[in-house]
C-alpha positions, 0 to 999 in steps of 0.5 A: 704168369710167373715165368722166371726161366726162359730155356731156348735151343739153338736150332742149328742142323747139325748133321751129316747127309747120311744122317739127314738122308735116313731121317728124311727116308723114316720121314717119307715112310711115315707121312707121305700122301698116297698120291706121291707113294703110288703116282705113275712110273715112281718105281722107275726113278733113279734117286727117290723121293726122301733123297730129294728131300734131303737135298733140298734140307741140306741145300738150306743148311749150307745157305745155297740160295740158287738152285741151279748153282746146287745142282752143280755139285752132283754129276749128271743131276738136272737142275730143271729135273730136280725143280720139278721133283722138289715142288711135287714134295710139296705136299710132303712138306705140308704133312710132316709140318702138321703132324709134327704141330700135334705130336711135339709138345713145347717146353713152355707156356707162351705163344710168340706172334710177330711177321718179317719181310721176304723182299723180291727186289732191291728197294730201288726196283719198287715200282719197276719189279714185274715178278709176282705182280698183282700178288706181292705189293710194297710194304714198310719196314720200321725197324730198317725204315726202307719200303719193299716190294715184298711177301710179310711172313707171319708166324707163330712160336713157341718161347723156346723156339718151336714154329706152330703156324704161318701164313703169307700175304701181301707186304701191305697186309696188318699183322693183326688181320692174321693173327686169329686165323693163325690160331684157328688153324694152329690149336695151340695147347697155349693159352697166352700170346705176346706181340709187339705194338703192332698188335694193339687194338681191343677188337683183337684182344676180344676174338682172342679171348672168345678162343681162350686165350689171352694177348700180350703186348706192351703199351707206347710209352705215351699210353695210359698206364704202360710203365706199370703194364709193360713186365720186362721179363714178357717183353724180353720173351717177346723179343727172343722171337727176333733169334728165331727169325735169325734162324730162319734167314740163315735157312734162307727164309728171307731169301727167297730166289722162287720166281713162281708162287709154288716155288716160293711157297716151297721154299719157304716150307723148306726152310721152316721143316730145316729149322724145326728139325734143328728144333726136334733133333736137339731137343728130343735126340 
């Protein structure tokens, strides 16, 4: 596991909407289900498809959270006409994602596991918060110390900033409960996964290893043995999965204004499809 170079990108999408309309039509072309090609009267639209796509890519570049002030910058665009045709892209979404996980090869060879928060609310409405009720619950953050009324993220990258695989669950959810379903679905070609402490545990450890593949985390300092097992450098590469969560804030990952679990779940997929197309586009041209 020697590893003595980490060569990360910096993911930031760069490119003009033209650029960006013409990716998202060869995109479209190439991906899109049949039942959103040939659905009834889609020959009739004014602006098609790929368009809308590339709107919603570039809405997430230049960090406009609300929909309704986005629409405001194109002339005789419905902001309720543009929401339905955004969260009937959904499918799309999912397919460029899952095709993408099979054709793009990572640069290298460890797998970063960790979650973050997607807050509904301020804290102060905890307990009065009546969106996503039943579906979303408080969760505690222990980095900022603060309890959320919230969605938890978790994720799966590669150590040069790839994202394989996610999942969404209740705030109060462990990260461990996640993580063999994540791998299942992602069929990583890597074989070693770092997490932090919050991954501890033997049980998971042993499913893993079943699979093929081996866990990382480092121990508590009041543990047996962790000066001796925490390396420096594979915490260090575990850390660098703090930038590519950066990342996905800055394409409002985290910032989530969705009042429908569709909407979310579109959102999300959004901003996770605009990072790795930063990913794809500065890595491979």
């Amino acid at each position: 596991m020697n590893y003595l170079k980490l060569k990360r990108f910096s993911h930031h999408l760069q490119v003009s909407f033209n650029r960006l309309n013409v990716i998202c039509r060869s995109l479209y072309k190439l991906y899109a289900p049949d039942g959103l090609k040939h659905r009834k009267n889609v020959d009739q639209t004014k602006l098609p498809d790929s368009s809308i796509l590339a709107m919603l890519i570039w809405q997430t570049e230049i960090g406009i959270e609300s929909q309704r002030r986005f629409c405001k910058f194109f002339v005789g665009l419905s902001h309720s006409r543009f929401n339905r045709r955004a969260r009937m892209l959904l499918p799309l979404i999912r397919c460029i994602r899952q095709a993408w996980n099979q054709e793009v090869k990572t640069a290298g060879e460890f797998l970063i596991i960790d979650s973050f928060p997607v807050p509904v609310c301020q804290p102060v409405r905890n307990y009065r918060v009546k969106i996503f009720r039943g579906v979303a619950d408080i969760g505690y953050k222990a980095t900022k110390k603060v309890y959320y009324y919230d969605f938890k993220v978790h994720a799966i990258v590669s150590d040069d900033g790839y994202l394989l695989n996610y999942a969404v669950t209740r705030a109060s959810v462990h990260d461990a409960k996640e993580t063999v379903e994540l791998m299942i679905d992602a069929h990583p070609a890597n074989h070693y996964l770092l997490g932090d402490e919050g991954y501890l545990g033997k049980n998971l450890a042993t499913n893993l290893k079943r699979m093929g593949y081996v866990l990382w985390m480092p121990y508590r300092k009041t543990m047996q043995g962790a000066r001796r097992h925490n390396d420096h450098q594979l915490m260090a590469i575990r850390r660098s999965i703090e930038s590519d969560f950066s990342l996905l804030s800055y394409y409002n990952a985290e910032n989530n204004r969705a009042r429908s679990p569709v909407g979310f779940q579109q959102r999300l997929e959004i901003a996770i499809l605009a990072y790795n197309m930063a990913y794809c586009l500065e890595r491979f041209n």
